[in-house]
C-alpha positions in Angstrom: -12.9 -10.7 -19.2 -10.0 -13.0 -19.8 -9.5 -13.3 -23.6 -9.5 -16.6 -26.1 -6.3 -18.2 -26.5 -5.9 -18.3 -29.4 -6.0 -14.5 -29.6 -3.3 -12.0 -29.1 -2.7 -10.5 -26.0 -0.4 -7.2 -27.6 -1.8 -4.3 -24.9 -0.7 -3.9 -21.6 -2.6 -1.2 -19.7 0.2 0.7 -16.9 -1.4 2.1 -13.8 -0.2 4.9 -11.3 0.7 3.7 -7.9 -1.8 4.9 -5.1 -1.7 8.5 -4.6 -2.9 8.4 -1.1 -0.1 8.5 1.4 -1.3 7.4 5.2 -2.1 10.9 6.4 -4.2 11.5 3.2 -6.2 8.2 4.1 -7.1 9.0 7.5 -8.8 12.1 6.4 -10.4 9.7 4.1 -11.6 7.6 7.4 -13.1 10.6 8.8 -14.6 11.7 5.6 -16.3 7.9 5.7 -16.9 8.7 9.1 -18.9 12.0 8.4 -21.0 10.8 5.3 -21.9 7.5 7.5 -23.7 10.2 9.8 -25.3 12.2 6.6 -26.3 8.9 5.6 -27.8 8.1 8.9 -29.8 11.5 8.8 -31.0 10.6 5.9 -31.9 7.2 6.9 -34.1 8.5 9.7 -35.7 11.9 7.7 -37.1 9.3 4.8 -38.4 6.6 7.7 -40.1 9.3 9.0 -41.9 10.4 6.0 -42.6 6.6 5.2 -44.1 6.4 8.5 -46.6 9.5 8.2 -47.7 8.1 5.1 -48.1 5.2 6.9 -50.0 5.7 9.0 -52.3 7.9 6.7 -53.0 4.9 4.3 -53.6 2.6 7.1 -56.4 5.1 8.8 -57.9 5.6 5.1 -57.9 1.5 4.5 -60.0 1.5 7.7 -62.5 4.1 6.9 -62.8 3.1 3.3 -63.3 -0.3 4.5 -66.2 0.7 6.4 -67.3 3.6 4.0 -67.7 1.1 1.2 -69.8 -1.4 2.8 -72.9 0.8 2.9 -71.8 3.8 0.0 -75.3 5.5 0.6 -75.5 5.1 3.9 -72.3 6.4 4.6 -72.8 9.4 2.2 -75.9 10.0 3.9 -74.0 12.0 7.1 -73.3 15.4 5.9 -69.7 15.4 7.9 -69.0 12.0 6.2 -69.9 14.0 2.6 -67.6 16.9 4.1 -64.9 14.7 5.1 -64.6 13.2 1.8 -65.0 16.2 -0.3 -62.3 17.7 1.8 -59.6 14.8 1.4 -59.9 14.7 -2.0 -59.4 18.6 -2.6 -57.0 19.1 -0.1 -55.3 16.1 2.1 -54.6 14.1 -1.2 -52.4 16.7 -2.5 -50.9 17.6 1.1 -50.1 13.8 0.5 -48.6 14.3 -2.9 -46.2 16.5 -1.6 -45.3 14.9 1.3 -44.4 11.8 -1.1 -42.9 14.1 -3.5 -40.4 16.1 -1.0 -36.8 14.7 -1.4 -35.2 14.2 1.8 -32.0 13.3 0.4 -30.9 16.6 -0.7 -28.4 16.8 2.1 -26.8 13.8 2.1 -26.4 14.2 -1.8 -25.1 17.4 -1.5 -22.4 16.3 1.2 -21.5 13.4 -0.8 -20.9 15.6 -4.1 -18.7 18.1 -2.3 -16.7 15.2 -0.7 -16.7 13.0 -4.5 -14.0 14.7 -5.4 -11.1 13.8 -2.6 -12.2 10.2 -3.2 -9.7 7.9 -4.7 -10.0 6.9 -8.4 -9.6 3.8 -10.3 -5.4 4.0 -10.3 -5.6 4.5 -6.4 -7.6 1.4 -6.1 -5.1 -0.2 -8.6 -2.4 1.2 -6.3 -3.9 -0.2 -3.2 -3.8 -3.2 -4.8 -0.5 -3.9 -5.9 0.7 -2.7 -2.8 -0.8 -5.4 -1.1 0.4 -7.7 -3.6 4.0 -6.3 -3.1 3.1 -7.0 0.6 2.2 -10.7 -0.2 5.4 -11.2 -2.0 8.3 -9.6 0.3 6.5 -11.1 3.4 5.5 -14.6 1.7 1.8 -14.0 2.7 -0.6 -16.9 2.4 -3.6 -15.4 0.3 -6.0 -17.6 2.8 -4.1 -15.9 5.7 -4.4 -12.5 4.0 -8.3 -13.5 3.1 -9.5 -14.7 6.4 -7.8 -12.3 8.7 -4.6 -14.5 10.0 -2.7 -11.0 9.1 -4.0 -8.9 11.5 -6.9 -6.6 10.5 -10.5 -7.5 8.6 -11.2 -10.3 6.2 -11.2 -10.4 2.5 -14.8 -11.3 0.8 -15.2 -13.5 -2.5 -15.9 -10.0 -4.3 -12.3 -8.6 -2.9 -10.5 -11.6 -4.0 -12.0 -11.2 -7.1 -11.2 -7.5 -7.9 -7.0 -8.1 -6.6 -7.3 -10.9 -8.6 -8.3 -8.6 -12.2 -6.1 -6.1 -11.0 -3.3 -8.4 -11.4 -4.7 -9.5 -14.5 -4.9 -6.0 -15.9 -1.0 -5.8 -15.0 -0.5 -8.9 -17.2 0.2 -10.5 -13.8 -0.7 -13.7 -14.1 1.2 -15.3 -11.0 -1.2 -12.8 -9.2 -4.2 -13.4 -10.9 -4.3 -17.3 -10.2 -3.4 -16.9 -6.6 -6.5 -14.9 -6.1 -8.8 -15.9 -8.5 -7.9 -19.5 -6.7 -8.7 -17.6 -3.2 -12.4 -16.5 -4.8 -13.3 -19.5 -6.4 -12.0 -21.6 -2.3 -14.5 -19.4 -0.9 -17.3 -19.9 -3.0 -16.4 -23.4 -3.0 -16.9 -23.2 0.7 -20.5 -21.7 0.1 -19.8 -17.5 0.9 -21.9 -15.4 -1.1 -20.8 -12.7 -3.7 -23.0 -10.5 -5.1 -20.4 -9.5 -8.4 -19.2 -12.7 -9.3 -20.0 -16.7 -9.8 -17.9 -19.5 -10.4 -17.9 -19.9 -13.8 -16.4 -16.2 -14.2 -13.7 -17.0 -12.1 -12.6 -20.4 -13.4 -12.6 -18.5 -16.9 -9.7 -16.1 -15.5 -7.9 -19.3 -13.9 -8.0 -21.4 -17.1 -5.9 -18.6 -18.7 -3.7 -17.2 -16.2 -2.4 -20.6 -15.9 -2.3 -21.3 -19.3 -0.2 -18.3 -19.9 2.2 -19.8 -17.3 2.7 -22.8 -19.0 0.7 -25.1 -17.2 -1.8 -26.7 -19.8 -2.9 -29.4 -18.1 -4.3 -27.1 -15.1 -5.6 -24.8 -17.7 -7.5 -28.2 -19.8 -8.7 -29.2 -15.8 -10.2 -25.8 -15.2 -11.8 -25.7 -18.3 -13.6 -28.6 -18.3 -15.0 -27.9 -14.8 -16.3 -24.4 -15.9 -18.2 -26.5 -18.7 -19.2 -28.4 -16.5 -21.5 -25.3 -15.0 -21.7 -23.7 -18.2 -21.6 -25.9 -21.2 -22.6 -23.4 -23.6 -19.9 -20.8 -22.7 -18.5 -20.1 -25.9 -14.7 -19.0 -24.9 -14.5 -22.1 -22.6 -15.6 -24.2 -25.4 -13.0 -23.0 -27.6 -10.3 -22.9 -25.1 -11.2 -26.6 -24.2 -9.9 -27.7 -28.0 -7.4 -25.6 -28.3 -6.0 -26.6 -24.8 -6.6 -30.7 -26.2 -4.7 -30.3 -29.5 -1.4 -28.4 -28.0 -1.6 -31.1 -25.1 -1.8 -33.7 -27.8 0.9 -32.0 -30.0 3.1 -31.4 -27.1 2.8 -35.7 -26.6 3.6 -35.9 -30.5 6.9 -33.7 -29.9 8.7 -35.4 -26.5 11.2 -36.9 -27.7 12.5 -34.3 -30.0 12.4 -31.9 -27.0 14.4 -34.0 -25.3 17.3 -33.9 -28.0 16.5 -30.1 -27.5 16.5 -30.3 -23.9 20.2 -29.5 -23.5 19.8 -26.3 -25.7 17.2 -24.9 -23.9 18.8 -25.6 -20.9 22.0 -23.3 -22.1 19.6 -20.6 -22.9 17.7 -20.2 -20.0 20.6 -20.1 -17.7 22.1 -17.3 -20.0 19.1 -15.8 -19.6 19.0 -16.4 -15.7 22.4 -15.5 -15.2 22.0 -11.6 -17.5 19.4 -11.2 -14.5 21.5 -12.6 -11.8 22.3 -9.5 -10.0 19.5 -8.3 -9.4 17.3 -11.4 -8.7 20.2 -12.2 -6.1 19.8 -8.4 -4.4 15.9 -9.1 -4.9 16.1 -12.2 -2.3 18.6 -10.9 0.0 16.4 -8.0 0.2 13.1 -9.9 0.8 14.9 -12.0 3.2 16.3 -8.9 5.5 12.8 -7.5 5.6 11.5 -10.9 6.6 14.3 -11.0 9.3 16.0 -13.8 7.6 19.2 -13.4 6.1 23.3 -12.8 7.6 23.6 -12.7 11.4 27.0 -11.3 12.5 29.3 -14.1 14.0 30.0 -14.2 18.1 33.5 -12.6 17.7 31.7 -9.7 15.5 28.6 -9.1 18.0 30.8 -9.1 21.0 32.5 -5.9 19.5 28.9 -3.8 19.0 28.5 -1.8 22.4 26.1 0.7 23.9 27.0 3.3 25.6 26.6 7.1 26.9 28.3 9.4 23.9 29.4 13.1 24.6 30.8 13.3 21.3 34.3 14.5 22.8 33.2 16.1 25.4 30.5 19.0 23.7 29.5 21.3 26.3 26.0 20.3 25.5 26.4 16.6 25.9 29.1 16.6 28.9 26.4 16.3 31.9 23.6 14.3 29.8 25.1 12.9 27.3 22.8 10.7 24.4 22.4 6.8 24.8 24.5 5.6 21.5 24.0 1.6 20.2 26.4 0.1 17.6 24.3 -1.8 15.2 26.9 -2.7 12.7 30.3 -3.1 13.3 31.3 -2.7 8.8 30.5 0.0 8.3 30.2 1.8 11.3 26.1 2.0 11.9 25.6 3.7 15.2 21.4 4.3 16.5 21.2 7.1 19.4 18.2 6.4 21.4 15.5 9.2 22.5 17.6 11.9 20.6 14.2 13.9 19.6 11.3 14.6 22.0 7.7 13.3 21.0 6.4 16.7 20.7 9.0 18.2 18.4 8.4 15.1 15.9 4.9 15.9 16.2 5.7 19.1 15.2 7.8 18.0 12.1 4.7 15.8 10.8 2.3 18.6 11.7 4.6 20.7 9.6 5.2 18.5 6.9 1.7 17.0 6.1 -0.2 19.9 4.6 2.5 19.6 1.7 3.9 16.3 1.3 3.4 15.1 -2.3 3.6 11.4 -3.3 7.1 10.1 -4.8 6.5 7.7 -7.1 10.2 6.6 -8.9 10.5 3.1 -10.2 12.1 2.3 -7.0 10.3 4.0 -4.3 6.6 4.8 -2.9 6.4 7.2 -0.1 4.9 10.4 0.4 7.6 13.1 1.1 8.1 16.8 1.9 11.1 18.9 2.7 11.5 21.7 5.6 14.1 24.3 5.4 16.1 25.5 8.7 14.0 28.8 8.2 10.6 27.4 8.5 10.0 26.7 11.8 12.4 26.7 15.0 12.0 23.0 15.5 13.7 22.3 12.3 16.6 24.6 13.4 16.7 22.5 16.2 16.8 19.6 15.0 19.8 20.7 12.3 21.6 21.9 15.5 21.0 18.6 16.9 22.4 16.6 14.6 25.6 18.7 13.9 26.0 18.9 17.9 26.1 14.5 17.7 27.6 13.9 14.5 30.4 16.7 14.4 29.7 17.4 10.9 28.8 20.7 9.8 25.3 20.5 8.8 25.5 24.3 6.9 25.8 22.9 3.6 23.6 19.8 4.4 20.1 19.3 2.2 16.8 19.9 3.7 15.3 18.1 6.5 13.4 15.9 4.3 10.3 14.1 6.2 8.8 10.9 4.1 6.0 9.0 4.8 5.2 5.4 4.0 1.7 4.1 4.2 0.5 0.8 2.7 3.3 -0.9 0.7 5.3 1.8 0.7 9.3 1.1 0.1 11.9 2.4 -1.2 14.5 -0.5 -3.2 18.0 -0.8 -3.1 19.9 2.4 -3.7 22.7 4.4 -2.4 22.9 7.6 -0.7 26.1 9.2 -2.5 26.7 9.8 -6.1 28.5 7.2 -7.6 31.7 8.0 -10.5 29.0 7.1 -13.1 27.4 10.1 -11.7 29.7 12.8 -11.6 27.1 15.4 -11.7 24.5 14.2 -8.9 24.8 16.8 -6.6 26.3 19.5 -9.2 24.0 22.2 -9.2 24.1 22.3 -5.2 28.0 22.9 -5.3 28.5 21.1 -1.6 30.0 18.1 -3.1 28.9 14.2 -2.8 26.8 13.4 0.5 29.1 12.2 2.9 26.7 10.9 5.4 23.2 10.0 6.1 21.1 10.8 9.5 17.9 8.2 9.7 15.4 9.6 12.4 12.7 7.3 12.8 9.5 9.2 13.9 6.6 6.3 14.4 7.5 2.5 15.7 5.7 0.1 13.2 3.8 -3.2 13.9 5.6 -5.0 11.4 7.6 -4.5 8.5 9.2 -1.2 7.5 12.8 -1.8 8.4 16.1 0.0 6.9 18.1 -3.0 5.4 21.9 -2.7 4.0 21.3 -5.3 1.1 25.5 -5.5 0.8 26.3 -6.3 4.4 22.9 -8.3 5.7 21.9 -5.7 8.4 18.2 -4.6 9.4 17.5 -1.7 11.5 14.0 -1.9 12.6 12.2 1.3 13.6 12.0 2.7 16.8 10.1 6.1 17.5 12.3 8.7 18.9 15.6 7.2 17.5 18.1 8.5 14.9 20.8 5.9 13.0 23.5 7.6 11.4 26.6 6.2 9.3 28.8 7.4 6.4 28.5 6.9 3.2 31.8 7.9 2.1 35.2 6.7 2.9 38.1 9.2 4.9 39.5 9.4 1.2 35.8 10.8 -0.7 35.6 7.4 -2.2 32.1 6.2 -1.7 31.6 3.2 0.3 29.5 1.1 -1.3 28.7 -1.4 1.9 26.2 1.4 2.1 23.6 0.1 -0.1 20.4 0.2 1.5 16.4 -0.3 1.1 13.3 0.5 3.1 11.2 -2.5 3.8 7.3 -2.7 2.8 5.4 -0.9 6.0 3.2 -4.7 6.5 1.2 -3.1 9.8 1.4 0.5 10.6 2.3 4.2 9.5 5.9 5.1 8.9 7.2 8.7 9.4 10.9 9.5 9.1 12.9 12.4 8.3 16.5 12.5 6.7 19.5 14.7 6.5 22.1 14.4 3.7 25.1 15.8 5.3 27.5 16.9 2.8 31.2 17.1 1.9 31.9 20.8 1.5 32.5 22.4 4.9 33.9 19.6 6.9 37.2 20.9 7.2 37.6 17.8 9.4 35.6 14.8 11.1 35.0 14.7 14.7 35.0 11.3 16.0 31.4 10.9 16.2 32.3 7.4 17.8 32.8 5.6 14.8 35.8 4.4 13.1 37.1 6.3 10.1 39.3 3.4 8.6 35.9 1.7 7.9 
C-alpha cells in the first residue's frame, strides 16, 4: 500500500525481467489449453454426482412428505417398514460416499504437475514492464492499451490496477499514475473489480503524484478519497501534510524566485551530464516509431535493387540473389528470399529446446547458438553466407538464433570491439568482427525493427531476408555509423539469427556490392 508522506521511502525492491521467451509462452497457451479440458472434466464428473444426489433427495422429500402425514399408517405396510429399515442401514451410507468421493483428484493432480512451468511473481513483473517499455517507445495511450485500440483483448480495472503497483514497486511513479488513473476512469465509468475500489486507488495516486512534485493534484486526490472514506487514517494525514507544504511553498515565492536563476544553472548541468544518452534515447524511440531522418532525393536516387552474382560465383551466375540497398553510409545492403522457409524452420526447431533468456542491462531476448557441426542446415547456411558476402566465414562465431517475444529489445550497441576494449574478442584469437549478417526469420505486425541510432535508418523485418553491412573500415578502424538497436517487438514473434564474421582469414574482401571507402 502506498506509504505516509511523511515517511521514508529508503527500499527499492529490483525484479528479474520475464523469463519466458515467445516459444516458452506458447507451450504455456497449450498448457492453459489442456488444464481448461481437465477443468471441464471435472466440471461435468462433480455435476454429475450433484445430480444423483439430486435426484435422491428430491424422491426422499416426496416420500417423506407422504410418509409423515399418517406415521402409523405408513408404518403399518411391512414393505414400507422394509424400505425404511433398509435406507437407513444401507442407502444412507451408499449416499455418504457418494458425497464423500472427490472427483477432483485429476484435475488436481494435472494442475500440480503443470504448477511448476508456471510463471512466478518476477515473470508477471517482467510481463509488465515490458508492456510499459512498450507504452513508452511506441507513445501508447493507456485508454488505447485498456480498451483494446492496440490490437488484441482489453485491460479490466483489476489489470490496470496490478501494472499500475508494479510500477509502484519499481519506484515508478510516472507509471503508477498513468495506470492507477486508467483504474480509477473505469471505475468511474461503472466496471466492476472484484480486487480493488476507489478509495485504494486514489490512495496510490495521491502519492505517486506527490512524489512527482505535483502537490496540488496530490491535495485534490486526497480530499476526494476523504470524501469516500473520511476515516482513512493515511489520507487524513497526507491531507495536512499536503496543506502545510502548499501553504509554506506560498510563504517561500518570492525567495525562490531570487533562487530561480540558480536552480535553473543546476538543472541544466544536470540535463546536459545526461545529454548523450537522453539525445540517443529519443532518436532511438523515434526510428522505432518510424519518425526520425529520411535520406534526401539526391541520396535515395543512389539506393538500387538489383540481381547480385557476387563477381560472377559459379553458384550465383544463372540465379543470382535479389540484392536492395537500404543505406547508402554505410553501405547497408538486404538480399531478399536468401533462405528457404523450411530451412529457417529448421533453425528455430533446432534452436528452441535450448535457448536461454539474455537478460543484460541492455537487451531482452531469448538466444541460443548452433555450431556448423550440429546440423547440415547450419552448414548451409555458413556456406551461404560466405558464397554472398565473400568473407570467409571459418573463423566467424556461431550461428546465433535469438528470439524476442513481448518487449523484447536490445539498446544501442555496437557490433565490434571498440579501442577501450582491446581484449573483446581475445580469447577467440580471430581478431575484431568485421562484419555483421542480420537474417530475419518471422515478419512482425508491428514494431521490432533494426535501427542505426548514428545514421537515422530502420530496417523493418521481413521473413526470409538477410541485411548485411560492415562494421569495420578497409583500414580495421571500426566504423562507428554502425551503432544499432532492436526495436520493442509491439505485435508479433521475432526470430533471427546472426553471424559475426571476423577479421582473421580475410586475406582480402570481395566486392560483396558494397563500397569499401565507406
Amino acid at each position: 500500500a502506498p506509504l505516509q508522506v511523511s515517511q521514508v521511502f529508503s527500499e527499492l525492491r529490483v525484479t528479474v525481467i520475464s523469463g519466458f521467451f515467445t516459444g516458452h509462452m506458447t507451450d504455456l497457451l497449450f498448457t492453459e489449453k489442456d488444464l481448461v479440458t481437465s477443468l471441464k472434466d471435472y466440471i461435468r464428473a462433480e455435476e454429475s454426482k450433484l445430480e444423483q444426489i439430486k435426484k435422491w433427495a428430491d424422491k426422499l422429500d416426496v416420500l417423506s412428505a407422504a410418509a409423515t402425514q399418517d406415521p402409523e399408517g405408513f408404518l403399518g405396510h411391512p414393505v414400507n417398514a422394509f424400505k425404511l429399515m433398509k435406507r437407513l442401514n444401507t442407502e444412507w451410507g451408499e449416499l455418504e460416499s457418494l458425497v464423500l468421493t472427490d472427483v477432483s483428484d485429476v484435475f488436481i493432480s494435472n494442475l500440480t504437475i503443470q504448477r511448476q512451468y508456471f510463471p512466478n511473481d518476477d515473470d508477471q513483473t517482467g510481463a509488465a514492464k515490458a508492456l510499459m517499455r512498450l507504452q513508452d517507445t511506441y507513445q501508447l495511450d493507456t485508454n488505447a492499451i485498456s480498451t483494446g485500440e492496440l490490437p488484441g483483448l482489453t485491460l479490466t480495472v483489476d489489470d490496470c490496477y496490478d501494472l499500475g503497483k508494479v510500477a509502484y514497486s519499481e519506484a515508478d511513479y510516472y507509471h503508477t499514475e498513468l495506470w492507477m488513473a486508467q483504474a480509477l476512469r473505469q471505475l468511474d465509468q461503472g466496471e466492476p473489480s472484484r480486487a480493488v475500489d476507489a478509495v485504494t486507488v486514489l490512495d496510490y495516486l495521491s502519492y505517486s503524484v506527490y512524489q512527482q512534485g505535483e502537490l496540488e493534484r496530490a491535495l485534490e486526490f486526497t480530499k476526494r478519497l476523504l470524501d469516500l472514506d473520511p476515516t482513512h487514517q493515511r489520507a487524513n494525514g497526507n491531507l495536512k501534510y499536503f496543506e502545510y507544504q502548499l501553504a509554506k511553498q506560498k510563504k517561500v515565492e518570492k525567495v525562490e524566485k531570487v533562487e530561480e536563476k540558480e536552480e535553473e544553472t543546476k538543472v541544466r548541468q544536470r540535463r546536459e551530464s545526461k545529454d548523450d544518452y537522453l539525445t540517443e534515447r529519443k532518436k532511438y524511440e523515434q526510428l522505432c516509431r518510424g519518425q526520425g531522418i529520411k535520406l534526401t532525393p539526391r541520396r535515395q536516387s543512389r539506393l538500387f535493387c538489383r540481381y547480385y552474382d557476387n563477381n560472377r560465383h559459379p553458384r550465383y551466375v544463372i540465379g543470382p540473389v535479389k540484392q536492395e540497398d537500404e543505406w547508402d553510409s554505410p553501405h547497408i545492403v538486404r538480399y531478399h528470399n536468401i533462405v528457404s522457409e523450411k530451412d529457417m524452420e529448421k533453425v528455430k526447431e533446432l534452436a528452441k529446446p535450448r535457448v536461454s533468456l539474455s537478460i543484460f542491462n541492455s537487451r531482452t531476448a531469448a538466444d541460443a547458438w548452433l555450431g556448423a557441426y550440429e546440423h547440415p542446415v547450419v552448414d548451409k547456411i555458413n556456406q551461404l553466407i560466405e558464397d554472398v558476402t565473400g568473407l570467409n566465414v571459418k573463423t566467424a562465431e556461431d550461428l546465433q538464433v535469438a528470439n524476442y517475444g513481448l518487449g523484447g529489445q536490445y539498446e544501442p550497441h555496437f557490433d565490434f570491439g571498440r579501442k577501450d576494449e582491446p581484449d573483446a574478442f581475445e580469447e577467440l584469437g580471430t581478431g575484431n568482427r568485421i562484419a555483421t549478417w542480420l537474417l530475419y526469420m518471422t515478419d512482425v505486425q508491428a514494431g521490432g525493427a533494426t535501427v542505426f541510432t548514428d545514421i537515422g535508418a530502420a530496417v523493418k523485418p521481413k521473413k526470409g531476408t538477410a541485411v548485411f553491412w560492415y562494421n569495420l573500415y578497409p583500414s580495421g578502424e571500426g566504423d562507428y555509423r554502425t551503432r544499432h538497436a532492436a526495436c520493442p517487438v509491439l505485435l508479433g514473434n521475432k526470430w533471427v539469427s546472426n553471424k559475426w564474421i571476423h577479421e582473421r582469414g580475410q586475406e582480402f574482401r570481395r566486392r560483396c556490392g558494397l563500397n569499401e571507402t565507406d
